[in-house]
N, C-alpha and C positions, 0 to 999 in steps of 0.2 A: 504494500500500500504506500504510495506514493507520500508524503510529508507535503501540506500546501502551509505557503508564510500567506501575510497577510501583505508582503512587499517581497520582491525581487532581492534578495541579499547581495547579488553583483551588480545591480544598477543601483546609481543613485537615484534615492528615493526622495529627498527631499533638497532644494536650492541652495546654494551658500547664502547663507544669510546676511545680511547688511547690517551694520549698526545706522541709528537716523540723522546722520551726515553726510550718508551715501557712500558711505569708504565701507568695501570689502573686506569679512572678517570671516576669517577660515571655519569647517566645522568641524573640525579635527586640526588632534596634533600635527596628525600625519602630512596632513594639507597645508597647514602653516610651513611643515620644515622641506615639504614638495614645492610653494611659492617661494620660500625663500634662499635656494639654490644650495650651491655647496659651498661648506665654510672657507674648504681650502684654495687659495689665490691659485690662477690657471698656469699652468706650464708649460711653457714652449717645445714645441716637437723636439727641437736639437736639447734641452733640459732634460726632456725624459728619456731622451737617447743616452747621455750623459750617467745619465743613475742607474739606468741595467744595462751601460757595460761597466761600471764601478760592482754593480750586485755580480756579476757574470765572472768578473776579474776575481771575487770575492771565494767565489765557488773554489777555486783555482787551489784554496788552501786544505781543502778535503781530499784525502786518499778515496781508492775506488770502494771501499768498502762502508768508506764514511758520506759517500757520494750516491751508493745504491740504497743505503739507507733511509737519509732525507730524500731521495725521488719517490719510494718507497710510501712514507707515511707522512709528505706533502702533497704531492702531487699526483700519485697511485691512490691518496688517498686510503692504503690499506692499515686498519685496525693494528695495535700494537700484541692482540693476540694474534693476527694473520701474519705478522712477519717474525712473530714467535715460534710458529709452524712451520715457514716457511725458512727461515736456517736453523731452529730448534736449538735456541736456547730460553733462557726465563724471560716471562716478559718484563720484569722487575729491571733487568740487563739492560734487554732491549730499551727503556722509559731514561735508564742511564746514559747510555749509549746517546737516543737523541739528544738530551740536553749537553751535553757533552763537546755535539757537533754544533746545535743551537747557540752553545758558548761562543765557540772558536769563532763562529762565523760574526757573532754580534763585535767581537775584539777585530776581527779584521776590518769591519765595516765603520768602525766608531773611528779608526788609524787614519782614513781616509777623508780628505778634505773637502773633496767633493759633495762627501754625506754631509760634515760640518754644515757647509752651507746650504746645503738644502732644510736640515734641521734649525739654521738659526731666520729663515724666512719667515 
């Protein structure tokens, strides 16, 4: 048996509402922080170019096994039981192991001036 609303829950259902000086006032959080864009000041294609090959240089500091690792359980997205399974040791190790890698990487990235300036923006 089918569930009937009383309104569509994926449309909107009722107008953004006005305060009475005619200026537009969001009806949600959501919508306030969707008009009012994004915090961070915009960066130039050649900037962003700039910071992942700083991140890419970065990597450079990782042996392969600390390289299959973080591809692993960033970007494979795989559970820190599936990569427990998957070279069979603890995953307690495995949880070691990342932050380990996660360190080295934050000390190589912090050395690097290029980061500096982007973080003092």
């Amino acid at each position: 048996m089918k569930k009937e609303f009383p309104f569509d829950p994926l449309e909107e259902h009722a107008p953004a509402t006005r305060s009475g000086r005619g200026e537009h006032v969001p009806l949600t959080e959501l919508a306030a922080l969707q008009e009012a864009g994004p915090n961070e000041p915009e960066r130039s294609q050649q900037e962003r170019a700039a910071l992942q090959e700083v991140v890419l240089d970065s990597l450079s500091v990782l042996n392969e096994e600390e390289a299959w690792l973080l591809n692993a359980l960033l970007f494979e997205r795989l559970s820190l039981r599936e990569v427990q399974r998957a070279i069979g040791i603890p995953k307690t190790t495995v949880a070691r192991y990342r932050d380990k890698i996660l360190t080295k990487l934050r000390v190589a990235l912090e050395n690097n001036p290029t980061i500096d300036d982007y973080l003092s923006d």
